[in-house]
C-alpha positions as CSV (number, residue, x, y, z in Angstrom):
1,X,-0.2,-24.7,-8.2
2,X,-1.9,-24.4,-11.7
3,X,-3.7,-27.7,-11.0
4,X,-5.2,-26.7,-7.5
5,X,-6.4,-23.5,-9.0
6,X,-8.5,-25.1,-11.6
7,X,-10.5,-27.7,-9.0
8,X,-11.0,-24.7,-6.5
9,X,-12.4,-23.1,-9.3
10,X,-14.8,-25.5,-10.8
11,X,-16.3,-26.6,-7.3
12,X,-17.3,-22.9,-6.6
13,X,-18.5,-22.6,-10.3
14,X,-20.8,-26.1,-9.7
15,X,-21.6,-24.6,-5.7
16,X,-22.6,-21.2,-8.0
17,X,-25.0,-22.9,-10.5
18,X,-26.8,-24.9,-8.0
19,X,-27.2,-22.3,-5.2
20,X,-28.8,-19.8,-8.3
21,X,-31.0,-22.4,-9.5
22,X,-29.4,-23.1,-12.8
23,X,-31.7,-25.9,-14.0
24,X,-34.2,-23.4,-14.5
25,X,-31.9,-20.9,-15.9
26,X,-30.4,-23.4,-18.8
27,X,-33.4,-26.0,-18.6
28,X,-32.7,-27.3,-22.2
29,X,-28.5,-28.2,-20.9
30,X,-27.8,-30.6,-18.6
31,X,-25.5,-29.6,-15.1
32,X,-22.8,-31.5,-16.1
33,X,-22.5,-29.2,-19.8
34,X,-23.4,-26.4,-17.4
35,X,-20.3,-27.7,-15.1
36,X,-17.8,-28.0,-18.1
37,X,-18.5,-24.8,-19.8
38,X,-18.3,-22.9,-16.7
39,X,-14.7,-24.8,-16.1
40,X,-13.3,-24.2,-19.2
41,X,-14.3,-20.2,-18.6
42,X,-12.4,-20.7,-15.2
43,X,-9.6,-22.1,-16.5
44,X,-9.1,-19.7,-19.2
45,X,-9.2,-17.1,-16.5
46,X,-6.6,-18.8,-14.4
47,X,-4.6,-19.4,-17.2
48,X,-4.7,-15.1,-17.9
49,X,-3.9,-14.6,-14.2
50,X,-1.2,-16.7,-14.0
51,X,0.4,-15.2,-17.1
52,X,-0.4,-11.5,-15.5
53,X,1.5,-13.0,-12.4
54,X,4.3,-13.8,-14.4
55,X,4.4,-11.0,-16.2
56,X,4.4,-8.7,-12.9
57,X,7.1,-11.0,-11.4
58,X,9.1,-10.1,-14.3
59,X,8.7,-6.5,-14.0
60,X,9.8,-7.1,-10.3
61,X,13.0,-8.8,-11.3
62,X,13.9,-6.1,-13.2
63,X,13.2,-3.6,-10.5
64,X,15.5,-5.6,-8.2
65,X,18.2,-5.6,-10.7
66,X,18.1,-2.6,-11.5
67,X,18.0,-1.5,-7.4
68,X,21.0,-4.1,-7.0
69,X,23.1,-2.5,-10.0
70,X,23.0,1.1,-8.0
71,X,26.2,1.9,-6.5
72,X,25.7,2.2,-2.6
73,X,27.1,5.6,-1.0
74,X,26.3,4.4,2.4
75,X,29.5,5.1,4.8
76,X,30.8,1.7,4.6
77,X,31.2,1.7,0.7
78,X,33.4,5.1,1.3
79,X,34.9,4.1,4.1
80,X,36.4,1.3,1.4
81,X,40.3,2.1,0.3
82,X,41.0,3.7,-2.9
83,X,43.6,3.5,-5.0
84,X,45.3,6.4,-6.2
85,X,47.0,6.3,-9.7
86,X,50.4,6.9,-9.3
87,X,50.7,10.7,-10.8
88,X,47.9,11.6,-7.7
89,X,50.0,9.9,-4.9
90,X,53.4,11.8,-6.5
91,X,51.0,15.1,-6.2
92,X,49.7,14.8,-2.7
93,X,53.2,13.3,-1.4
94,X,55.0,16.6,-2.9
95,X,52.1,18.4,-1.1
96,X,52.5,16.7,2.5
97,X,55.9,17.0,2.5
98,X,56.5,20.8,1.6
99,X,53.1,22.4,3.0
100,X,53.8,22.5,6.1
101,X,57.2,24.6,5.5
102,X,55.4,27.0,3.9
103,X,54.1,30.3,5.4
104,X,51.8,33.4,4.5
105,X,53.3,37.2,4.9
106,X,52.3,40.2,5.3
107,X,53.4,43.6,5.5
108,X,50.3,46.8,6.2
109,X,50.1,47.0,2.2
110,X,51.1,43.3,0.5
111,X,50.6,39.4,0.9
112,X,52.9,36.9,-0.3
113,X,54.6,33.0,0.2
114,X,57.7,32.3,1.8
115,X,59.6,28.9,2.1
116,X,61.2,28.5,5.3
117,X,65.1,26.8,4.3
118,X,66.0,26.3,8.1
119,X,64.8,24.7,11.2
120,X,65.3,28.6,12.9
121,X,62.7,30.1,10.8
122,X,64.8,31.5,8.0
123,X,62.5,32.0,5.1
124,X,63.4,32.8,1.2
125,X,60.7,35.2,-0.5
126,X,60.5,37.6,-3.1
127,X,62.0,41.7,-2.1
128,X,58.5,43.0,-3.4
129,X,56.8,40.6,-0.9
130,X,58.7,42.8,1.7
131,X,59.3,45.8,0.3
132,X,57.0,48.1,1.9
133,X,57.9,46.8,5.4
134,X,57.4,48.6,8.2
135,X,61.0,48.9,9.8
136,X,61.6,45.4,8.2
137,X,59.5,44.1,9.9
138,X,56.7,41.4,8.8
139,X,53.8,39.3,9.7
140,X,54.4,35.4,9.2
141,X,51.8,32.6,9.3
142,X,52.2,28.8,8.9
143,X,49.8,26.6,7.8
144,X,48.9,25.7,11.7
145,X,47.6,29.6,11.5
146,X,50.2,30.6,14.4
147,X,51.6,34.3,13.8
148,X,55.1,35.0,14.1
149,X,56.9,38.5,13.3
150,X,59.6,38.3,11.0
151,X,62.9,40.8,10.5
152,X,64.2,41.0,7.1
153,X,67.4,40.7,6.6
154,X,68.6,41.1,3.5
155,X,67.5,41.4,-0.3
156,X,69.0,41.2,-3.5
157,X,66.6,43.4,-5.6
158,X,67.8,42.3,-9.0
159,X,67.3,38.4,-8.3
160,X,63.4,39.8,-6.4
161,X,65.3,37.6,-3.3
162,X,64.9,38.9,0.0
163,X,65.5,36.5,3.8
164,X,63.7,37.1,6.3
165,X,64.0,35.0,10.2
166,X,61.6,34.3,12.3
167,X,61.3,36.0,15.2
168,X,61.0,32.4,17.5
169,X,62.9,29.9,19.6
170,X,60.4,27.5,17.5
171,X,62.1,24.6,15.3
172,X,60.2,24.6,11.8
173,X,59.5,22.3,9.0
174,X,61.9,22.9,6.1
175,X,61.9,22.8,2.3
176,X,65.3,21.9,0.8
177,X,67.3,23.1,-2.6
178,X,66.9,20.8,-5.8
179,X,70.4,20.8,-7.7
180,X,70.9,22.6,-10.5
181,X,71.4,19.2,-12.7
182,X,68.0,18.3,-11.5
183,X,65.9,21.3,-12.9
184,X,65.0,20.1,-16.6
185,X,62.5,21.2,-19.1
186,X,59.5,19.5,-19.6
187,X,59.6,17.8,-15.9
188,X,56.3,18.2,-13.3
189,X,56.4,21.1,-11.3
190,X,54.1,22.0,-8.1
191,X,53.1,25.5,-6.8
192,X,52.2,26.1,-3.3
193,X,51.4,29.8,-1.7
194,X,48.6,31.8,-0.9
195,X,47.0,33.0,-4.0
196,X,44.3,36.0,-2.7
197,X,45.5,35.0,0.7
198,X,44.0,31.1,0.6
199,X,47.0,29.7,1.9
200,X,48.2,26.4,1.7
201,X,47.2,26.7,-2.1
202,X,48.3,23.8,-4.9
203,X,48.7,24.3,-8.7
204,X,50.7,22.2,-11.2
205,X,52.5,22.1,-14.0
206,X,55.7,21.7,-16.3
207,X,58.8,23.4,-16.5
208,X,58.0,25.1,-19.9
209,X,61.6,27.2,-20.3
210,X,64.8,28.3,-18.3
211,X,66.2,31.3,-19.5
212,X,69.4,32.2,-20.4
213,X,69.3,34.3,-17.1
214,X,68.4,31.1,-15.4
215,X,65.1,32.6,-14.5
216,X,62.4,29.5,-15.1
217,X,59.2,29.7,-16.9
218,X,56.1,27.6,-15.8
219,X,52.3,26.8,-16.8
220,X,51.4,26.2,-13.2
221,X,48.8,29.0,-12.7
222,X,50.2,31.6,-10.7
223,X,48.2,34.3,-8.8
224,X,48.7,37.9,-6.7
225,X,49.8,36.4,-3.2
226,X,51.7,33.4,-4.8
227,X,55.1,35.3,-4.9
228,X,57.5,34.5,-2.8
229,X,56.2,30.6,-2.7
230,X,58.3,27.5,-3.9
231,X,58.0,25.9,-7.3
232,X,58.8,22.5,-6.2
233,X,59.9,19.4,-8.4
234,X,58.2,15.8,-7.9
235,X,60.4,14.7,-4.8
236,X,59.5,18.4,-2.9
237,X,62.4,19.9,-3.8
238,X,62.3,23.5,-4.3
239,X,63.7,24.6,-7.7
240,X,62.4,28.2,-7.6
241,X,60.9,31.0,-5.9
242,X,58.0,32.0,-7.8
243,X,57.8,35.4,-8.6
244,X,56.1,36.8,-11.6
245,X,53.4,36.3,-13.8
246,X,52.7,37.1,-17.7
247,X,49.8,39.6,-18.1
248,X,49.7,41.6,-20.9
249,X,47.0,43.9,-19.4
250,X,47.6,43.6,-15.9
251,X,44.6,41.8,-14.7
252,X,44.4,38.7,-16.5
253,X,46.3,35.7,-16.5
254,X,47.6,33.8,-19.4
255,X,49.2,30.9,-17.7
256,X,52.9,32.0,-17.8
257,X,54.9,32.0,-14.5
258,X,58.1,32.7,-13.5
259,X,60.4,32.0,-10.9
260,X,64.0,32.7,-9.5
261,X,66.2,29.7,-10.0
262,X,67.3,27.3,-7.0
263,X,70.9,28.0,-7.6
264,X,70.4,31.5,-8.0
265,X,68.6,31.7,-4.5
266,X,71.4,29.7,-3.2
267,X,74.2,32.0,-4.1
268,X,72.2,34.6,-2.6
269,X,71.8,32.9,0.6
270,X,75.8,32.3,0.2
271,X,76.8,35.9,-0.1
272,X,74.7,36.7,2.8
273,X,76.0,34.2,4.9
274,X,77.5,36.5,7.6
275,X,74.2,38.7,7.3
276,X,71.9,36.1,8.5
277,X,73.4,34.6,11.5
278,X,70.6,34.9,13.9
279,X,71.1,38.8,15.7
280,X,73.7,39.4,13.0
281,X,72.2,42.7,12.0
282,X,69.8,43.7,15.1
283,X,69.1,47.1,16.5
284,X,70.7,47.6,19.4
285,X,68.6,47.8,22.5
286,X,71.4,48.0,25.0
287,X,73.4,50.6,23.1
288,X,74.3,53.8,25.0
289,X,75.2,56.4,22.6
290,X,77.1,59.1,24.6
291,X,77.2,61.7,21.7
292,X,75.5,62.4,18.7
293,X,76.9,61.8,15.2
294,X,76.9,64.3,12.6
295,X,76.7,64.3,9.1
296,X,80.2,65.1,7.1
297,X,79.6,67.3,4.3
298,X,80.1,64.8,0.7
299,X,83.0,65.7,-0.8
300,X,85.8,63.7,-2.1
301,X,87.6,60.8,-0.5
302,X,90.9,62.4,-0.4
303,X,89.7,65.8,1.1
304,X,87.0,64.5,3.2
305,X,86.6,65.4,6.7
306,X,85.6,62.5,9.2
307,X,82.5,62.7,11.4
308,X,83.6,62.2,14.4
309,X,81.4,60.2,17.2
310,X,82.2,58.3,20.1
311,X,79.9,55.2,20.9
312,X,80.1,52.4,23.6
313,X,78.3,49.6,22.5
314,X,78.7,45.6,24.3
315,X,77.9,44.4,20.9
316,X,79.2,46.7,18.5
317,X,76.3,46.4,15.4
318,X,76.0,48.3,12.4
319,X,72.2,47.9,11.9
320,X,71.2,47.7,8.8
321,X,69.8,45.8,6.0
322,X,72.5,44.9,2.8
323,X,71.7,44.3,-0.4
324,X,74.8,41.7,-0.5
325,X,75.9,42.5,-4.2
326,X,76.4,46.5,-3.9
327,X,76.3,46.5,-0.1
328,X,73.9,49.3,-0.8
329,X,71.5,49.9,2.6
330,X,68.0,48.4,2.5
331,X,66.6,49.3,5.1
332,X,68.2,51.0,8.5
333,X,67.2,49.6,11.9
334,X,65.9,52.5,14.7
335,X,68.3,53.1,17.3
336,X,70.5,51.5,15.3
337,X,74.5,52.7,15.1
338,X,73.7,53.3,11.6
339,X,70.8,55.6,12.6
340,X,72.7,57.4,14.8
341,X,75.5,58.0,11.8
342,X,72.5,59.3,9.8
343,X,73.0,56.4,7.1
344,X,69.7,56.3,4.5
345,X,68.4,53.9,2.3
346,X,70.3,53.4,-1.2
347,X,73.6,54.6,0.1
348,X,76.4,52.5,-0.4
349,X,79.2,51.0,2.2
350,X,82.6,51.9,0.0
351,X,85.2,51.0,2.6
352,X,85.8,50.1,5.8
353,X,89.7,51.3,8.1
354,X,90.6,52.1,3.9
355,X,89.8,48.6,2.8
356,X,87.6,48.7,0.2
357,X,84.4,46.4,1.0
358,X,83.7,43.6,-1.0
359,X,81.5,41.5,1.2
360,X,79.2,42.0,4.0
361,X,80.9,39.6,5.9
362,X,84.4,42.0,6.1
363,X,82.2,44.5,8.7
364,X,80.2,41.7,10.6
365,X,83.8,40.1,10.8
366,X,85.9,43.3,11.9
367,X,82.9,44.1,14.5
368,X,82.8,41.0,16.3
369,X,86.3,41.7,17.3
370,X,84.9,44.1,19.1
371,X,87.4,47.0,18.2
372,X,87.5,50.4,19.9
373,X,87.4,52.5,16.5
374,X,86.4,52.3,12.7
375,X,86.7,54.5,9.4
376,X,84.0,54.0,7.2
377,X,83.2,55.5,4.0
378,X,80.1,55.8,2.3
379,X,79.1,56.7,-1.2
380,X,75.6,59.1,-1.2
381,X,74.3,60.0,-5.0
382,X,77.6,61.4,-6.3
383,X,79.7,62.1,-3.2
384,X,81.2,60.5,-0.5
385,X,81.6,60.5,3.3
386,X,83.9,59.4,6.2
387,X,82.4,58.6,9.5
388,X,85.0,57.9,12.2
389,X,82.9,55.9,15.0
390,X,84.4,55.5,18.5
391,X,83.1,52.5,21.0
């Protein structure tokens, strides 16, 4: 190329001299000096452009490199499969498998978590989640956004425990129980709720502490609306029900959580086995109450004088929400038996036909039998009442 440059060159440098009448212009040097001086001009030119040329093709090299060396973001380079590090597929796993058992509630003042523990739509929150329900009764929203009412049924105010079902002939997604042997310090936990109601929320953690109480202590970050949720261990099990949070003023967080202890929550759900059978405790639509029931005055056991009231029910139901430890009355269903006796929150079931109560389960038990009459005392403040019910 270089060689072919140079004759096309000198010929139009020759063709140049003649056509401007170069004899006259250099008369003393001959055509052919003319010729040689003009080539070696040309050449030295050529030589300068072909080194520009180089140089420039350099340059463009490096551009292309440089354009080559650019990662692409096109939708086939995403579309490529990445591979998670193993930590990050144990996180979203955990999350896949429990989110969808998780649900939202709310009462007309509060919003927590709940973990539903049955394919019936029994759900495990915290009492405060629920505490200023309306007639115990709740809002409840999966992760699909469907809204289901809820009835609570029982609580255990010292453990912040409180079961609620879900009003629905729906099968659900469930979280189960991790065993006590499997909650450790130091091992991964994983928060899910609906922290400032953004539900379907994920934080995570270790187990920092479990307390002598059992109650656990996380540094997953915890926020208003997470209550109620599941602290979950790396194969989804649930190992608490998050409840609380460390915050010295109120308003900030400093990364301490707690939670109420799987095997807490599952002697809970134990002593309130005969309260959660579905329509174990319901109000009693069908009821026909043919008398009204009157207070007793308190006085003592011994002395006391029944109330007397006759009631036919076809399910005989007491109607009312137990705290299963005290059997002291959480909550007292309208239209209810119990409403009709004139039973209140905080009052507490003594005995039943001069038994003393121990368990929930003695009434549900002695009801289902469906007998035609029943004693039962009850402890208000410092006295105590007889009501002698009739069906």
């Amino acid at each position: 190329m270089q060689v072919a440059i140079r004759k096309r060159a000198t010929l139009r440098v020759a063709l140049f001299l003649i056509a401007t009448n170069g004899l006259n212009i250099h008369r003393n040097r001959p055509i052919a000096t003319l010729v040689k001086t003009a080539r070696t001009g040309i050449i030295q030119t050529a030589e300068k452009a072909e080194k520009h040329m180089k140089t420039r093709a350099i340059a463009l090299s490096l551009i292309s490199a440089i354009l080559v060396s650019i990662p692409s973001f096109s939708k086939s380079a995403s579309a490529a499969p990445i591979d998670f590090d193993t930590d990050e597929k144990i996180t979203m796993e955990v999350y896949r498998s429990a989110n969808p058992a998780v649900v939202t509630i709310k009462t007309t003042t509060s919003t927590g978590s709940g973990s539903i523990i049955s394919p019936d739509g029994l759900v495990i929150t915290n009492e405060h989640v629920i505490r200023d329900a309306k007639n115990g009764i709740v809002r409840i929203i999966n992760t699909e956004g469907k809204t289901y009412n809820g009835q609570v049924l029982t609580i255990d105010r010292k453990n912040d425990l409180a079961l609620v079902r879900i009003t629905s002939s729906d099968r659900f997604p469930t979280i189960t129980f991790a065993d006590r042997e499997n909650i450790l310090v130091g091992q991964k936990v994983f928060a899910i709720g609906s922290p400032f109601g953004l539900s379907g929320t994920l934080t995570t953690g270790i187990l920092s502490r479990v307390a002598t109480d059992g109650d656990l202590q996380t540094d997953a970050r915890l926020n208003p609306g997470n209550s109620g949720g599941p602290l979950l261990n790396s194969r989804g099990e649930m190992i608490g029900v998050n409840k609380a949070i460390l915050s010295p003023d109120g308003r900030s967080n400093t990364g301490i959580g707690f939670a109420t202890s799987a095997p807490i929550a599952k002697e809970f759900i134990t002593r309130s086995a005969a309260l959660i059978q579905p329509k174990a405790v319901a109000s009693l639509p069908n009821s026909q109450i043919n008398s009204q029931i009157k207070d007793a005055p308190a006085m003592a056991p011994k002395t006391a004088a029944p109330a007397i009231a006759s009631v036919r029910f076809e399910r005989p139901q007491l109607g009312v929400i137990l705290n299963p430890s005290s059997l002291t009355v959480y909550e007292v269903r309208p239209n209810s038996l119990a409403s009709q006796m004139g039973l209140q929150r905080g009052d507490r079931l003594v005995s039943l036909n001069g038994a003393p109560l121990t368990d929930a389960k003695q009434i549900v038990d002695y009801l289902a039998q469906r007998p035609s009459v029943a004693l039962l005392t009850v402890a208000r403040n410092t006295g105590i009442t007889n009501y002698q019910i009739k069906f």
